[in-house]
N, C-alpha and C positions, 0 to 999 in steps of 0.2 A: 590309687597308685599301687602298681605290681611291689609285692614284698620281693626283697634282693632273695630269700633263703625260702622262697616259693615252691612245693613239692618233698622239700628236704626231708630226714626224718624229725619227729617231735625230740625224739632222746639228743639231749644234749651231747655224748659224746660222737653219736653216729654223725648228728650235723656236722658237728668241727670238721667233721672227716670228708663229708658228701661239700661242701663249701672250698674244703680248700681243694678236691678234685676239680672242682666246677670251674675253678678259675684258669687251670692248665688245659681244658677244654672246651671254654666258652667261645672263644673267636677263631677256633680254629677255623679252616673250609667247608663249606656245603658242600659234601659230594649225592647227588639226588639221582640213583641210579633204576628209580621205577617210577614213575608218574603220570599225567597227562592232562600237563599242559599244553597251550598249542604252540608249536611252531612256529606259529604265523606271526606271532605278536615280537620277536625276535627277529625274524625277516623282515617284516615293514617295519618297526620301532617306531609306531605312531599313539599319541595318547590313548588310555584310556577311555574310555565318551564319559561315564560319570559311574557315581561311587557304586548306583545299585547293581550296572552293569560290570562290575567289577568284584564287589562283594557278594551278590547276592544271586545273581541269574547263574553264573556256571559254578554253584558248587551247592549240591545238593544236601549235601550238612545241613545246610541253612534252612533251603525252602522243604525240606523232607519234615523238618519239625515244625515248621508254619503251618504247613499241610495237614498234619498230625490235628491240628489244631482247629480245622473247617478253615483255613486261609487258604483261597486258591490259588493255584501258579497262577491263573490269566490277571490276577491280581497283584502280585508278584513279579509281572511282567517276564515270565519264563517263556519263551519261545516254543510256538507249536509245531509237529511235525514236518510242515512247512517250512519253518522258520519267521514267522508271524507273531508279533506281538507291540498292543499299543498303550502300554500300562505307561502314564508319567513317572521317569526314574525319582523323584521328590514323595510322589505319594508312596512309591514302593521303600523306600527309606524309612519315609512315616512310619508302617505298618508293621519293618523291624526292631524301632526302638521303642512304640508299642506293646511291642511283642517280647524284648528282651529279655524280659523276667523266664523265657522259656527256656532257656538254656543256660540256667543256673545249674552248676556242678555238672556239666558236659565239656570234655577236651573243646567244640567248640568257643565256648565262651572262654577258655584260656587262649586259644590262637587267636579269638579276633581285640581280646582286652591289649595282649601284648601287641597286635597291630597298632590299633588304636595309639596306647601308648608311644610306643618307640618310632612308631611310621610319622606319625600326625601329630602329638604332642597333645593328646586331648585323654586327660586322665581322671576327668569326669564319669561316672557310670555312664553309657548311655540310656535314655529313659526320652520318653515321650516330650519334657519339657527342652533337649538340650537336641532335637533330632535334626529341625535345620541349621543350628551352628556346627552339627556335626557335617550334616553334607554339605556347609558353606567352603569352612576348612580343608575336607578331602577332594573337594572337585576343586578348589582353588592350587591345592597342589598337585593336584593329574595335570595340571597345564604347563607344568613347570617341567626345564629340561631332566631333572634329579628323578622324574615318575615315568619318564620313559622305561618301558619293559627292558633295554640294556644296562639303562644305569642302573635299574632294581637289582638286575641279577650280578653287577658288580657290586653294589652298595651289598649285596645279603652275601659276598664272598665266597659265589656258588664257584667253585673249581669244573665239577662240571655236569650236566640236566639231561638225563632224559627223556626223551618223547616215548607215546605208546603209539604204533603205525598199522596197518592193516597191512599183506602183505603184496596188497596190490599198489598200495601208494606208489604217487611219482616221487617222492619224497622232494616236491618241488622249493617248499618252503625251507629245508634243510641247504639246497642247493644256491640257496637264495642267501642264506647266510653265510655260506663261504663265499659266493663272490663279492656281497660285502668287504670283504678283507678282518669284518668285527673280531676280534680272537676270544668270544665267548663261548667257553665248550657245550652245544649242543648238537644232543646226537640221538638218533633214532633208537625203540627197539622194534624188531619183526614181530608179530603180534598177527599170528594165520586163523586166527578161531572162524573168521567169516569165510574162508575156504575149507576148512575141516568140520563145522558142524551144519550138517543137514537141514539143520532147524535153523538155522539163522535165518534172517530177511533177506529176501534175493541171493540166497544161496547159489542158484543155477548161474544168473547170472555174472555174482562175484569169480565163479570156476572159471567162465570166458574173460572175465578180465583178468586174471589171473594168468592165464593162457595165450591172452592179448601182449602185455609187456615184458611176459617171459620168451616171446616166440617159439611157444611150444603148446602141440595139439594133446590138451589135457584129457582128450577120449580115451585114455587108455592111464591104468598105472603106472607106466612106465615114464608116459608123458607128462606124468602129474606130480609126480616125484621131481621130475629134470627140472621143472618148472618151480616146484618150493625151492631145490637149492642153488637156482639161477637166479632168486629172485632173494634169497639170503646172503650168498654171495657182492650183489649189487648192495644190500645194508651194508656191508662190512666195509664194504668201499666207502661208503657212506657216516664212515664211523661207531658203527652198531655193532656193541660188544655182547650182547643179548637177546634169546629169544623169552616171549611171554606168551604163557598159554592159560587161558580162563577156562575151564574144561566143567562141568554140573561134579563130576564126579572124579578119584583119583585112579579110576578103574585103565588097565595098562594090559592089552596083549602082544603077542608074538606068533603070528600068524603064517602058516607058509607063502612062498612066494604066488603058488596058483590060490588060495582062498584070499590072499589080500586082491588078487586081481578080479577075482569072482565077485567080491563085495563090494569093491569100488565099482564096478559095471553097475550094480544094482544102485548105488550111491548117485553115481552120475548120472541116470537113467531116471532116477526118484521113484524106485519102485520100493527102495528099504524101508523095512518096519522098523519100528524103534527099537527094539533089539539089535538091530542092523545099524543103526544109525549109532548106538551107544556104542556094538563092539568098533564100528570103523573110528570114530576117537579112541578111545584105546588103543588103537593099532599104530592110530598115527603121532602118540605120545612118544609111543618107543620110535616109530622112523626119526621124530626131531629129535630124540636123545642119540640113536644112530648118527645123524645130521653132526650135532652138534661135537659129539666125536672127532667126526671131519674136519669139521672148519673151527672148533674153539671157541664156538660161542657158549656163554654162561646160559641155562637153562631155567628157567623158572612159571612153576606151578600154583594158578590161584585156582583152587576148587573150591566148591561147599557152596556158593551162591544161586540160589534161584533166580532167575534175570526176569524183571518186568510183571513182577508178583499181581498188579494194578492195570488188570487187564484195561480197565476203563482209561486211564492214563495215559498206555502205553500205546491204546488208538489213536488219543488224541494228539500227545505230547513227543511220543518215540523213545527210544531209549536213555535209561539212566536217568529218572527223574525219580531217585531216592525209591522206589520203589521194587530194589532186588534185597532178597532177605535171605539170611544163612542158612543152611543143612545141615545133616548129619553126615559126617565125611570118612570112611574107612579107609585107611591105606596101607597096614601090614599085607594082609593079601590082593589087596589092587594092584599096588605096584611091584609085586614080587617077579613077576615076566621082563619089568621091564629092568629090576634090578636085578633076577641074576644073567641077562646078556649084558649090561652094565653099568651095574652098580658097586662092579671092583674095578672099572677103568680108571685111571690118575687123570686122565685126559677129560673126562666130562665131570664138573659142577652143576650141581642140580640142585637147586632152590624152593624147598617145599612150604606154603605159606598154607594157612588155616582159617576158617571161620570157624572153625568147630573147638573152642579151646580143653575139650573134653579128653583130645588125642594128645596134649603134647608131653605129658607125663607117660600116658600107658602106650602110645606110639612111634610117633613122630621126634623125641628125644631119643628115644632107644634105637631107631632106624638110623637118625644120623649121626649116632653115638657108636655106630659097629659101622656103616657102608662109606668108601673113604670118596665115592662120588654125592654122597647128600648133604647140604646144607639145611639150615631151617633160617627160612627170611622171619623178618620180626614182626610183631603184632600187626593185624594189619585192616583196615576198615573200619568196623564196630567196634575192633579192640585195640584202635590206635587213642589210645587213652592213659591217662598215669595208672591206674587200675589197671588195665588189660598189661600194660606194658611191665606192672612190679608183676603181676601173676605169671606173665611169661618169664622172666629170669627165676620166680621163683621155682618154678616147676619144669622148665628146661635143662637148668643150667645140672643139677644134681643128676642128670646121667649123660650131657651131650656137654657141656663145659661150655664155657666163651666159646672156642677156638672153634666149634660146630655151627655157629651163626654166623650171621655177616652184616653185622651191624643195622641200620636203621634206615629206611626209604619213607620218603613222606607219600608217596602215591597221592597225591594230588593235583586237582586241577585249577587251586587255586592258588595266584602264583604268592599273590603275600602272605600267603599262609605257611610258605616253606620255611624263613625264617624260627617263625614261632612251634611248627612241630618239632623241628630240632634239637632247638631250645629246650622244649618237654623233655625228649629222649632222653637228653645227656644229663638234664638234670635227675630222672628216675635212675640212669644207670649209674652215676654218681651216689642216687641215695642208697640204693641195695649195695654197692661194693661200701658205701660210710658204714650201713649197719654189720656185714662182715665183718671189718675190720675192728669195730667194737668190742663185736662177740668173738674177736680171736680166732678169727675163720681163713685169714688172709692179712698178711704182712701189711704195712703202710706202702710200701717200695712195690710190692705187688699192684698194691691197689693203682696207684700212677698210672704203671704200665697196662694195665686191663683199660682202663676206662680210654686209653690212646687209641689203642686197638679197636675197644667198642666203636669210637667216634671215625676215625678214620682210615687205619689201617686192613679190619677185617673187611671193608665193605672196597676199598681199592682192588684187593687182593681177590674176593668170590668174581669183581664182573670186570675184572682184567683192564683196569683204569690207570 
């Protein structure tokens, strides 16, 4: 059974403190303004099929450390590039409670214990002996009206979710839940990497559709520009308060108008070198900071990851099967082109997120501790963790304050997991403001008001909710 004072500090005085914040901040809203989930499961609001296709196939947490482990996805029942797989969801269950001991002392095993717990009522460890009373339990209540994907996301008091889109999407499924009539807020974000990076899969042909639903001939720069902010514009109608860009690196130029047209020819034409292909991201970090200038949408930057590290995998399986791993990431001089055209505007929020947790002391605190356009999103992937998570306030907050983040996103895809990342968050943000307030760092009255902030207000406020 989950301890009530779970994460807290050990010192008794900081707990009192981290406890009685926790409690003006536990029920508050879900506001989940990065993620990726689908859509889909909110449009049709039909059961889940069963527990492994729920737990365990779309979230790679899971099957990345199975894998780790000589367990294979086809085993696993992960879906192959195709979308083919014939694994029994009872023996795929098997093989994680099995397996369970492997994600001892991993944020993991804290989001799915408190599933477990609070969702299902089962506060038994799981363990090899107790694995089909567990899937007896949780597929008996997938069929029930309370496990529908709508009641979940009222039951978890999400305000409002949401999605990661390509920016070719018809954003059919979104469309799908407004004429619903459903009033649960989900809402797309624009998410262009598959038309800006070179190297994607089917590149050439993402540019044509791209080109296809914007009604605009993307042969030219000029075309191709109309077309990213015709097709922006349609998010926003759409309810997309946000763009997100996954870029290898945070490298940002400013190019003139005849060499960005020059590159893009050589872009669209597939004759750029990878120099070519790296400066034209760059170029086109600063056009969506430009963009976003325009229309007000929130901006936000995940660099540092290597995508599909598992070559072998990534033939078989496709993308995102636990297998992108972190970098080294610079960004005082990457992004300085693009921050000084604008990183004194008041008009653009810019959201800079890290794998690299090496920058946010000697970087990335001091960048959005001076430029009144930079935010810093919070821990995020590998260091969505109670660790990652106190190492980030500790080392952020002393030169960029609260007031330079923007509170907490679970960027997930898996949706009962939203609950319990949150959970995590407020409770680590609660325990660093208890031990402050111990050590005489920050008032009692203070501390209240921070942790409000942390949890709901700063994160309204960066993606204009």
């Amino acid at each position: 059974m989950l301890d009530k004072n779970r994460l807290f500090p050990a010192e008794c005085a900081a707990r009192t403190v981290a406890a009685k914040l926790y409690e003006t901040v536990r029920d508050l809203p879900i506001i989940s303004p990065h993620g990726h989930t689908d859509p889909r499961w909110f449009a049709k609001n039909q059961p889940f099929p069963d527990p492994a296709a729920l737990f365990i196939q779309p979230d790679h947490y899971i099957f990345r450390m199975l894998y780790s482990q000589g367990i294979s996805l086809e085993s696993l029942g992960v879906p192959d590039a195709k979308g083919h797989h014939n694994a029994d969801p009872r023996e795929v269950w098997r093989i994680l409670a099995k397996n369970y001991f492997l994600f001892r002392g991993t944020p993991t095993r804290l989001w799915l214990d408190y599933v477990f717990e609070y969702l299902f009522g089962l506060t038994e460890r799981l363990g090899p002996g107790n694995a089909d009373a567990y899937y007896d339990v949780i597929a008996k209540k997938l069929t029930t009206p309370e496990f529908l994907p709508r009641s979940l996301f009222e039951q978890f008091r999400i305000e409002v979710l949401a999605t990661t889109d390509a920016a070719f999407d018809s954003l059919a499924a979104h469309q799908a839940i407004r004429d619903s009539g459903w009033k649960g807020r989900v809402i797309p974000t624009f998410r262009p990497d598959a038309v800006i990076d070179a190297e994607y899969a089917g590149f050439k042909d993402n540019l044509n559709k791209l080109g296809e639903v914007a009604g605009e001939d993307v042969s030219s720069w000029k075309g191709y520009l109309t077309a990213l902010r015709k097709r922006r514009e349609f998010f926003r109608s759409m309810g997309a308060t946000a763009t997100d860009h996954g870029h290898l690196t945070a490298l940002t130029a400013d190019l003139s108008l005849r060499e960005a047209e020059d590159l893009y020819a050589k872009i669209y034409a597939g004759t750029a070198g990878a120099k070519e292909i790296e400066l034209f991201q760059a170029q086109m970090l600063t056009e969506m900071a430009g963009m976003s200038v325009e229309d007000g949408m929130t901006m936000q930057l995940h660099p540092g990851s290597v995508r599909n590290h598992n070559k072998v995998l990534y033939e078989r399986f496709g993308r995102d099967k636990g297998a992108d791993i972190p970098a080294p990431t610079e960004y005082v001089r990457s992004l300085r082109p693009l921050l000084d055209k604008f990183g004194n505007d008041p008009r653009l929020t810019f959201i800079l997120f890290t794998l690299d947790e090496t920058t946010f002391s000697r970087e990335l605190a001091p960048l959005a501790g001076h430029y009144p356009a930079l935010k810093l999103g919070p821990p995020w992937w590998f260091h969505d963790s109670p660790e990652g998570m106190m190492r980030f306030r500790e080392q952020a907050t002393e030169t960029a304050g609260f007031y330079n983040t923007v509170g907490f996103n679970d960027d997930t895809r898996a949706l009962l997991s939203i609950p319990s990342r949150h959970d995590v968050a407020r409770r680590i943000d609660c325990a660093f403001l208890g031990r402050l307030v111990a050590e005489h760092r920050l008032d009692e009255d203070e501390a209240f008001e921070v942790v409000m902030d942390l949890t709901v207000n700063l994160v309204r406020k960066a993606y204009k909710l």
